[in-house]
N, C-alpha and C positions, 0 to 999 in steps of 0.2 A: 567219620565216627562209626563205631561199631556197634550196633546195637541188640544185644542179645539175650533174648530171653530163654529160661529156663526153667524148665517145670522140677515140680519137687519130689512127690511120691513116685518109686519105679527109676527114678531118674537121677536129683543130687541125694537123694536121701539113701541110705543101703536097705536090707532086709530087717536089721534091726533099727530102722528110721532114727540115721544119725548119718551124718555129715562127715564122711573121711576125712583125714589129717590133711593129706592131700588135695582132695579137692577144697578144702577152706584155704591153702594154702597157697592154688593157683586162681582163686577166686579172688583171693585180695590183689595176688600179683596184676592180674589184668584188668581189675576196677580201677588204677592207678592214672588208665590211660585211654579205656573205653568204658563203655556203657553196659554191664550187666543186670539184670533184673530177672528176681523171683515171679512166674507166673504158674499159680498155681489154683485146684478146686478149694483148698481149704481157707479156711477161713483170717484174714489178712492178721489178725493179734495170733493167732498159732502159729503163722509163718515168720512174724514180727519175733517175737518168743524161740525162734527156732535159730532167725538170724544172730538174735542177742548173744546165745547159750555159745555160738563159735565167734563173735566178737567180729559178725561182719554187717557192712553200712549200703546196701543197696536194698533200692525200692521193692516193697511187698506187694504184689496182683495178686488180688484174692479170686474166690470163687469164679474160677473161668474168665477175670476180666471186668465182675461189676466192679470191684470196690479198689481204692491202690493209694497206697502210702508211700511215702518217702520219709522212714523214720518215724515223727509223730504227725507228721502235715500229710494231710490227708491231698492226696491230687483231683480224686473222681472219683464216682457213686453214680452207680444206676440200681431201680429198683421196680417192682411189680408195681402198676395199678390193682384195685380191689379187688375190681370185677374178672381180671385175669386168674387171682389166686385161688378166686373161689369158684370157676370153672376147671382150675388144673387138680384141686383137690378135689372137683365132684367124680374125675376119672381116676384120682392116686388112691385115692380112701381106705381101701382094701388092703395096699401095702405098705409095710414098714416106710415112713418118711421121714425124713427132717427138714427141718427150714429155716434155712441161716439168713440172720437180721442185722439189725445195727443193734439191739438191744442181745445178741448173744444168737445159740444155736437153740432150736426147739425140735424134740422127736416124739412122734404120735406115740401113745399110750400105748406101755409094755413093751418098748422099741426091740429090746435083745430078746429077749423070750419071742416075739412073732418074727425077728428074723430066722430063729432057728423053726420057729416054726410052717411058716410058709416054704424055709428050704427045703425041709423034708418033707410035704405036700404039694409042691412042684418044683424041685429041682433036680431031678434025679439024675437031668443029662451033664449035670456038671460036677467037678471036683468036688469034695470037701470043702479042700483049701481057698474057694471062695467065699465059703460064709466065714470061715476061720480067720481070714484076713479080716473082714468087717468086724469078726467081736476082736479082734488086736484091736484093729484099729479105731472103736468106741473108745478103751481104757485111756487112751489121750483126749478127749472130749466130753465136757460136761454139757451137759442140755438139758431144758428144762420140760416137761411132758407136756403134752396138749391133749385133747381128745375132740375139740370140733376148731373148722381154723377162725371161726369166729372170734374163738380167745384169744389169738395172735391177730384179730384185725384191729380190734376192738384196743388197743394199747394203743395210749396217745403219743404218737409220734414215729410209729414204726416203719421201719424199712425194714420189704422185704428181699432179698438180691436171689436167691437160689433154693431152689427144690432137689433133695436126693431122693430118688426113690429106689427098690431095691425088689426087683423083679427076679428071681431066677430060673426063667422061663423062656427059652428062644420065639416063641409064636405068642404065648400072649403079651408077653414086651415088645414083639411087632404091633398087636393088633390097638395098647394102649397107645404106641406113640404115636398112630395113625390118627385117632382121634383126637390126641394131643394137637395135631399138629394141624389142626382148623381152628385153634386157638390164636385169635389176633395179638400179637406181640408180644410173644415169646421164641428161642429160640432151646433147641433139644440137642442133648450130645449128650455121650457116654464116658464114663474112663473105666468101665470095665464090662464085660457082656453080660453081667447082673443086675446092671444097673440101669439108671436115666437120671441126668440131670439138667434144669428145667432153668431156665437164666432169660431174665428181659430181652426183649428181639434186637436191640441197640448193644448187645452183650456176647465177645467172644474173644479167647485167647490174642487172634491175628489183630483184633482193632488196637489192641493194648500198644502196638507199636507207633500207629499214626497219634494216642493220646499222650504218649511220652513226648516222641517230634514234636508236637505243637508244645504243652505244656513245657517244657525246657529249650526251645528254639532251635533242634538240633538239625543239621542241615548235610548232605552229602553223606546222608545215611547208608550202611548195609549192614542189613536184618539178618541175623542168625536164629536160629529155633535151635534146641534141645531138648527132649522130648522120650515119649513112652507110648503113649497110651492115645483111645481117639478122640479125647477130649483135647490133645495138643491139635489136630487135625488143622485148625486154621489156623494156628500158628506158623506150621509148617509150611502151610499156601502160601501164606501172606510176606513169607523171610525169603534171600536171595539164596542163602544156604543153609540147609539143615542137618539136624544128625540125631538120629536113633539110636536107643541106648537097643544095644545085642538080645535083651530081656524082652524087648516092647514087642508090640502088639505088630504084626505081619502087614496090616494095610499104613502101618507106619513106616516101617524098615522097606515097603516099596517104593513110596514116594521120597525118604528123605534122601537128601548127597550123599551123605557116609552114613555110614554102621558102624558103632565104637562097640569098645568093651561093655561088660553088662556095669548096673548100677553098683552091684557089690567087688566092683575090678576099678572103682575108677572112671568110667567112660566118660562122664564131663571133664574132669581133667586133660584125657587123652583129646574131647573134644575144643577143649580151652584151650588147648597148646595146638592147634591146626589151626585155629580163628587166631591165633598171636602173629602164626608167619604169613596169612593171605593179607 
């Protein structure tokens, strides 16, 4: 059995975050007779939503690996304890965050306004089109504000699965994630050098392959990764063969098997049709 995951942004999706004709087309062909699956940071009902819109039926990995659907059946869920959250936000406070739940998405108080403005108050070493991509990519996501995360703890029943936070800073997004990362059980990863995204310590891309094996029984397995960005990173580890979209990020394009076409050429395609004849 084949089993391959696939990230979304940077990757199936194009510049204008939409699914080519062709890749929906070689995506159906080869769900016929292997195992592909969505593994992505966003949140499993926007990827669910995205699969709908091209009329395709393969399981949802949400946020890095907590959350995963198979349609409406839900497979696995992992989430913060309290005491975690409320140490991750004593360090995050300062910048623009979000925090994706079972009850939906929540971004601290004035989210678009202080992203642009912390960019222009320490960003200077990077593009524009960093922050530019973030306000895109807000207009697909409703959230609802917060201003202490006590009001997200305090909701009866909440899961929490992921923290985005949105640094544009190369040294002080060193010196936060260092102190992040004395934080008992959690686990840190990026998908873009703006960023940090902050996922229970049981939580990451490459596990998502051993929770499918088991929950489906699938046996004589080999792991394919698809990919972009360093949040695919243990994806990548964890699969027999990988492939890098032409776009992605350098410490990607080292480690994986191939290098495809970029995400707006197709590359998952070109990569679907390599994984068809091995």
């Amino acid at each position: 059995m084949k089993l391959i995951g696939i990230d979304l942004d940077g990757t199936l999706l194009n510049s204008q975050q939409k699914i080519s004709k062709r890749n929906v087309e070689i995506l159906e062909e080869i769900s016929e007779n292997h195992f592909p699956f969505i593994c992505s940071g966003r949140e499993v009902e926007d990827i669910k939503n995205i699969l709908k819109e091209n009329k395709l039926s393969i399981p949802a990995i949400g946020l890095n690996g907590a959350v995963g659907y198979d349609c409406e059946k839900r497979l696995f869920e992992f989430y913060f304890n309290h005491l975690s959250m409320e140490e991750i936000n004593f360090l995050v406070s300062d910048f623009p965050t979000k925090i994706y739940t079972n009850y939906g998405s929540f971004e601290s108080s004035e989210y678009k306004t202080k992203l642009k403005e912390i960019f222009n108050e320490i960003g200077n070493e990077f593009s524009i089109d960093e922050l530019n991509y973030e306000l895109e990519y807000e207009k697909s996501i409703q959230s609802a504000s917060f201003n202490h995360i006590n009001e997200i703890i305090g909701i009866d029943g909440i899961k929490v699965y992921k923290f985005f936070v949105f640094i544009p800073n190369r040294n002080i997004k060193s010196e936060i994630k260092e102190k992040l990362e004395s934080i008992h059980g959690i686990t840190i990863t990026e998908s873009s050098e703006v960023n940090l995204e902050i996922v229970p310590h049981n939580v990451s891309k490459g596990l998502v392959y051993h929770h499918l094996e088991k929950i489906y029984g699938l046996r004589n397995v080999t792991k394919f990764a698809i990919g972009d960005s360093l949040n695919d990173l243990s994806l990548f580890e964890n699969s027999d063969f990988s492939f890098a979209m032409s776009n992605g990020h350098p410490m990607i394009k080292n480690i994986a098997t191939y290098i495809t076409s970029s995400n707006d050429e197709d590359g998952v395609a070109e990569a679907l049709n390599i994984i068809s004849t091995m």
